[in-house]
C-alpha positions in Angstrom: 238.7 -42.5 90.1 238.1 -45.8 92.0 234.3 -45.8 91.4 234.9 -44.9 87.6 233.2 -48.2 86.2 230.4 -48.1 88.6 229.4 -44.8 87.5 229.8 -46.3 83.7 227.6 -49.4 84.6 224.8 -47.4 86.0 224.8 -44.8 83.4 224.3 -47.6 80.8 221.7 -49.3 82.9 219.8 -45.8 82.8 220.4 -45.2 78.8 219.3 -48.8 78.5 216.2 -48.4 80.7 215.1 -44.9 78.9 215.8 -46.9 75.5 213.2 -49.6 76.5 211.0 -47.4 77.4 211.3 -44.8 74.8 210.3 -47.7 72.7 207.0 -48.3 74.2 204.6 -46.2 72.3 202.7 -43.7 74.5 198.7 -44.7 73.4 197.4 -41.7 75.1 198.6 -38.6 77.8 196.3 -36.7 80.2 198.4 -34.6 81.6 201.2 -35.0 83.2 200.1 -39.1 83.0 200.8 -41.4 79.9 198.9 -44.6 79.3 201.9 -46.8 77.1 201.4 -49.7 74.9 202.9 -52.3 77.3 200.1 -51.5 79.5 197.3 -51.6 77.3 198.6 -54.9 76.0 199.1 -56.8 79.1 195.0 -56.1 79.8 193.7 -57.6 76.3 193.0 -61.0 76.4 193.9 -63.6 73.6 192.1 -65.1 70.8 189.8 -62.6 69.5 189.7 -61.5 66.1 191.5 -58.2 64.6 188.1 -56.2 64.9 187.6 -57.1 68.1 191.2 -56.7 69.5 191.0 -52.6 68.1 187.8 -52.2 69.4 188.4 -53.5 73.0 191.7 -51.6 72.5 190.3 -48.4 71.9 187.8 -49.4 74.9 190.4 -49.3 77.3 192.3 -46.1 76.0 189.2 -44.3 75.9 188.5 -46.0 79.9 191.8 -44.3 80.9 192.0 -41.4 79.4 188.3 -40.3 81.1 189.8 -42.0 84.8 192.5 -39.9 84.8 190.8 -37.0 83.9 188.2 -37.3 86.6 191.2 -38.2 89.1 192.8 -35.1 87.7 189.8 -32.5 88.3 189.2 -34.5 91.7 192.9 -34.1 93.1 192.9 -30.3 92.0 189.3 -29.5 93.8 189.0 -31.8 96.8 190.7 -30.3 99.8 193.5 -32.1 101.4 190.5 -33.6 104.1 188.4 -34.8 101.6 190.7 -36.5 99.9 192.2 -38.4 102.9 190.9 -42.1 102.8 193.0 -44.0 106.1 190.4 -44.3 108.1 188.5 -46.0 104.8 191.5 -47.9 103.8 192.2 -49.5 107.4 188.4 -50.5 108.0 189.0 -52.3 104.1 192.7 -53.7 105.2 191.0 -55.0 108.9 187.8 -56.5 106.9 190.1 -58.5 104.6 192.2 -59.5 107.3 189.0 -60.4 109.5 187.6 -63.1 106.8 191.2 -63.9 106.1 191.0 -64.9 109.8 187.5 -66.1 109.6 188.3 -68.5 106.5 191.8 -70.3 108.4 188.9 -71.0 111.4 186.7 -72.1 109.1 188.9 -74.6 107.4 190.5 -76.1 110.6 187.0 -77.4 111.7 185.9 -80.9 111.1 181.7 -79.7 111.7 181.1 -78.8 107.9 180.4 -82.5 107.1 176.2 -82.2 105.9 174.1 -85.4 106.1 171.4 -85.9 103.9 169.2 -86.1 107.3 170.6 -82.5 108.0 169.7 -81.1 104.6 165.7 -82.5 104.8 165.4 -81.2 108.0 167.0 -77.6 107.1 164.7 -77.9 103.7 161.5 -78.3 105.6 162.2 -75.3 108.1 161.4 -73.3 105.0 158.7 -75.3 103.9 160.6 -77.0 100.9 157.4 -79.0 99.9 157.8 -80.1 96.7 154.6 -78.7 94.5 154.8 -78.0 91.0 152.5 -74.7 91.2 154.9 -71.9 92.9 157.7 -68.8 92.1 161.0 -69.7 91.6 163.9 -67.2 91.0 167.5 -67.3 90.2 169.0 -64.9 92.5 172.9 -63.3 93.6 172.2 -61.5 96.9 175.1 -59.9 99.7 173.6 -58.7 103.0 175.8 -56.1 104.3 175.6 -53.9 108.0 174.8 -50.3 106.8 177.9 -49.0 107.6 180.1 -51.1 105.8 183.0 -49.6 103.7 182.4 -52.7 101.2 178.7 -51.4 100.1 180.4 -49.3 97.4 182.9 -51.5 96.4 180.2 -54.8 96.6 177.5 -53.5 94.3 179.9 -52.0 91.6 180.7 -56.0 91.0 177.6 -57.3 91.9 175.1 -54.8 89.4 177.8 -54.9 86.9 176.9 -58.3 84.5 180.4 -58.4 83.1 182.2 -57.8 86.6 179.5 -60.1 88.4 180.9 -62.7 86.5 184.4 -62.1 86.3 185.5 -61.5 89.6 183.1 -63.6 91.3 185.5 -65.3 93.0 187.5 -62.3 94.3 184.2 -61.2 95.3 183.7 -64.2 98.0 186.8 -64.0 99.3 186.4 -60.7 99.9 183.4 -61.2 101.8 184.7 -63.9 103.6 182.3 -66.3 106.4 181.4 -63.3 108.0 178.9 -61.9 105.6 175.8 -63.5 104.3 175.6 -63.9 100.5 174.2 -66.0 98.2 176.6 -65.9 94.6 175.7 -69.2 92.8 174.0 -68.4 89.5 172.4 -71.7 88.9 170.3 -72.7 91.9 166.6 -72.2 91.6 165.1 -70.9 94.7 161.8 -70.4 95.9 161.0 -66.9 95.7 158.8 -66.5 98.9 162.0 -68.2 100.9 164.4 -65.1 99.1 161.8 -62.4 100.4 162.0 -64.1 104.4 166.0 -64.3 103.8 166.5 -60.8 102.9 163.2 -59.5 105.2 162.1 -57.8 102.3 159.1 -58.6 99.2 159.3 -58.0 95.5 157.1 -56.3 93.0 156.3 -58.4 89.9 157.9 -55.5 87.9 161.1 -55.9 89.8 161.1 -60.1 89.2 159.5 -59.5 85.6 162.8 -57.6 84.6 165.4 -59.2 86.4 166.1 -55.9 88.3 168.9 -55.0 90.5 167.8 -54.2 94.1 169.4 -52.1 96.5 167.6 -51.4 100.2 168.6 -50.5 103.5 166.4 -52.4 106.3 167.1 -51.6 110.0 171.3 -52.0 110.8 171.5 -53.7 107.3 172.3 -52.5 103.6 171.3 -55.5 100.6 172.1 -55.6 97.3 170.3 -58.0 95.1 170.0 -58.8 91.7 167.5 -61.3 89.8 169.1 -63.4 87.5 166.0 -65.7 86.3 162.5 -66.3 87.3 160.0 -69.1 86.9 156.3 -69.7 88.0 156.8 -73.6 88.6 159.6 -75.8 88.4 160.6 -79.0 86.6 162.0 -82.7 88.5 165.1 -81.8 87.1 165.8 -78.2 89.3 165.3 -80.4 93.0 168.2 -81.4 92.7 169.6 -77.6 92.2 167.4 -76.7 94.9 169.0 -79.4 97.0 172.6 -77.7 95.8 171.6 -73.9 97.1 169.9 -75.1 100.3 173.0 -77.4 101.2 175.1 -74.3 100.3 172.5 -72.5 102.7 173.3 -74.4 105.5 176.8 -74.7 104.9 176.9 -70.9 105.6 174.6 -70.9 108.4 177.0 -73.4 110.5 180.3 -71.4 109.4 178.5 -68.4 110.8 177.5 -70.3 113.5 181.3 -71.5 114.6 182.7 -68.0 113.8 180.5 -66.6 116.4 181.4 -69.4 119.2 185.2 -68.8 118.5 184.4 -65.1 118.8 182.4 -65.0 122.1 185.1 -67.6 123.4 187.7 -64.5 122.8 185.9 -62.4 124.5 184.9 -64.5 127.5 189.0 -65.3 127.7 190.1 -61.7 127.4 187.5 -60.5 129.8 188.8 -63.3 132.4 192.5 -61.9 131.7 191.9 -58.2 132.0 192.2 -58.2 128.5 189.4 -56.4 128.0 187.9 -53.6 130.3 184.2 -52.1 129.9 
């Protein structure tokens, strides 16, 4: 037999691949499904102490064990239609590749450059006057269209403190230029400017307790939460004031250029027959 010590290589490669994996403890089995050590491990992060390790271990086991139940129960009594998510998953995959778009346009442009002169006159549009006596808040808002597929996905980060912080980043990438949000945890705001941005008041019970707010207004979907709130402000929070309204206005112009580069494709593919209506 020619292929004689091909057939003895892969053998051994397949005894040596069960071994491995025969030595990885199984934590926990639903099922058909086992969650192993390896896994659970390479979740945990460092430097906590022994308590603490077996009780964020035991978190996670316990995490898994009741995802894969409910997966299980779902896949045996969802019908082959409910379960199909394409047309879900290609509106998520053409959103991320829309902002990934978006963000390439947005860093090729030399117009994000922000004078002081620009951010006085963009402050006093809202009426930035600088008196000791009014609301402030600390605030993470996303504005969404009501449709969206990210609604779901955006307020299971954004109303979760621990994920909220964690994956903040991910979080504005995913929403890209093309979505107005507001993410920075330190910049006081004042509170009647938040109510005009989002088209929307507060009760004093919803500022008092640093609620999460969810509300759908016209074509749009928001999801807010209230990080902090203040009924004047110190000399020291202008300058964080300064810091969200220049962050402001650096969103407003990216906005701004996406939707000249957009109406210019449009314009040029109803000139070439790109486009017919």
């Amino acid at each position: 037999m020619r292929n004689a010590p091909l057939l003895i290589v892969l053998l051994l490669l397949l005894l040596c691949s069960s071994c491995h994996r025969h030595e990885d403890k199984v934590m926990a089995q639903v099922y058909y499904h086992k969650l192993y050590e390896s896994e659970v491990l390479k979740n945990m992060p460092t430097g906590l102490s022994p308590a603490d390790s077996i009780a964020l271990v035991n978190d996670f086991i316990d995490n898994w064990v009741r995802e894969q139940l409910i997966l299980h129960e779902a896949e045996k009594r969802l019908s082959p239609r409910e379960k199909n998510f394409d047309r879900q998953l290609e509106e998520y995959r053409n959103n991320l590749l829309i902002n990934t778009y978006f963000n390439k346009i947005i860093s090729d442009t030399a117009n994000m450059n922000i004078t002081d002169e620009d951010l006085e006159a963009f402050m006093r549009s809202f009426d930035k006057r600088y008196t000791i006596e009014k609301e402030i808040v600390k605030v993470n808002y996303v504005k969404l269209p009501k449709k969206s597929p990210l609604v779901e996905v955006v307020k299971g980060i954004l109303f979760d403190k621990e994920r909220r912080v964690e994956e903040k980043e991910p979080l504005m990438v995913l929403l890209g230029d093309s979505i107005e949000y507001l993410l920075d945890d330190d910049a006081w705001l004042y509170l009647d400017d938040i109510q005009n941005e989002v088209s929307f008041d507060f009760s004093q019970e919803d500022v008092a307790q640093h609620k999460c707010i969810e509300k759908e207004i016209g074509d749009y979907h928001y999801l807010l939460v209230i990080l902090d709130y203040k009924n004047q402000r110190s000399v020291s929070e202008t300058n964080e004031e300064k810091a969200a309204a220049r962050m402001m206005l650096l969103n407003q112009r990216k906005q701004q250029i996406i939707k000249q580069h957009v109406d210019q494709l449009y314009e040029k593919a109803l000139k070439s027959g790109s486009v017919t209506q």
